[in-house]
C-alpha positions in Angstrom: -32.4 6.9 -2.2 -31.5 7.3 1.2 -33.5 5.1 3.9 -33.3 5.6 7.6 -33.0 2.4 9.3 -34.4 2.2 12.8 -32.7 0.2 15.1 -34.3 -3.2 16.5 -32.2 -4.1 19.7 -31.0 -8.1 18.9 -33.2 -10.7 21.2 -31.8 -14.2 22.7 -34.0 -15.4 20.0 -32.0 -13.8 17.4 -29.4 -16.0 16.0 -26.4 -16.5 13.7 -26.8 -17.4 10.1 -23.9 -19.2 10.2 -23.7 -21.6 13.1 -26.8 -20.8 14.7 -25.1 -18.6 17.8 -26.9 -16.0 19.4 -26.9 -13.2 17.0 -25.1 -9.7 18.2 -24.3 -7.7 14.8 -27.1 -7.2 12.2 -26.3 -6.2 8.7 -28.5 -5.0 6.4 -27.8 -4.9 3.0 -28.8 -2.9 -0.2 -32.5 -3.7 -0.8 -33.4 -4.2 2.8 -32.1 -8.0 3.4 -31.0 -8.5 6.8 -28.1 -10.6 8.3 -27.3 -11.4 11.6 -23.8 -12.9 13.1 -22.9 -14.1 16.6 -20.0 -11.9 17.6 -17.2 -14.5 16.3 -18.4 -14.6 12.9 -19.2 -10.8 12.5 -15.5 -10.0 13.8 -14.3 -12.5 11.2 -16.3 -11.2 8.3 -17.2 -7.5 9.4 -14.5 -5.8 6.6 -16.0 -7.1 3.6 -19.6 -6.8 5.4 -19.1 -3.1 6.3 -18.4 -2.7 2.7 -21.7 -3.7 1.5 -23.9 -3.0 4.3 -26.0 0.3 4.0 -26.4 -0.2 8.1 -24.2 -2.2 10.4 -25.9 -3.1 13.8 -23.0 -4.2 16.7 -24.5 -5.1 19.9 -21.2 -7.3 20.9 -20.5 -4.4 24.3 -23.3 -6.6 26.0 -20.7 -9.6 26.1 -18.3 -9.3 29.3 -15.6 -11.3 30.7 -12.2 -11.5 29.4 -11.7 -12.7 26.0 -10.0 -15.9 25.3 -7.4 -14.1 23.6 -6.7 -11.5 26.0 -2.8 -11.4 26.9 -1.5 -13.2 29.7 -2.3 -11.7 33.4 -5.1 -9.8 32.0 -8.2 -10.9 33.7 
C-alpha cells in the first residue's frame, strides 16, 4: 500500500513530544501515527526516525539567525 501524505504546514501550536518545544519536523510512521519534534530533538534523532518514517515533514528553514554552534566570526 502506498499512501500519499498531504502536507499540513506545523502551527506555533504544534509542539514537541519530547520537551514540549515548538514542533518543526513531523514524522509519520507506518500505520498513520504522527510525531512531531522541535528542531533540536529531530536533528538528534532524525537517522533512526528517517528509517521508520513512511513521510518526514522538516519545516526547521523557517528558524534564522546563526546557530549556536556556528564557527567563530560567522555571524
Amino acid at each position: 500500500m502506498n499512501a500519499t501524505i498531504a502536507p499540513v504546514e506545523l502551527s506555533a501550536a504544534d509542539r514537541c513530544d519530547r520537551c514540549g518545544a515548538r514542533a518543526y519536523i513531523r514524522v509519520v510512521l507506518p500505520g498513520g501515527a504522527d510525531l512531531l519534534f522541535c528542531a533540536h530533538h529531530g536533528r538528534t534523532h532524525e537517522p533512526a526516525l528517517r528509517e521508520r518514517a513512511v513521510h518526514f515533514q522538516d519545516e526547521t528553514g523557517q528558524l534564522t539567525g546563526t546557530p549556536g554552534t556556528a564557527p567563530d566570526g560567522e555571524r
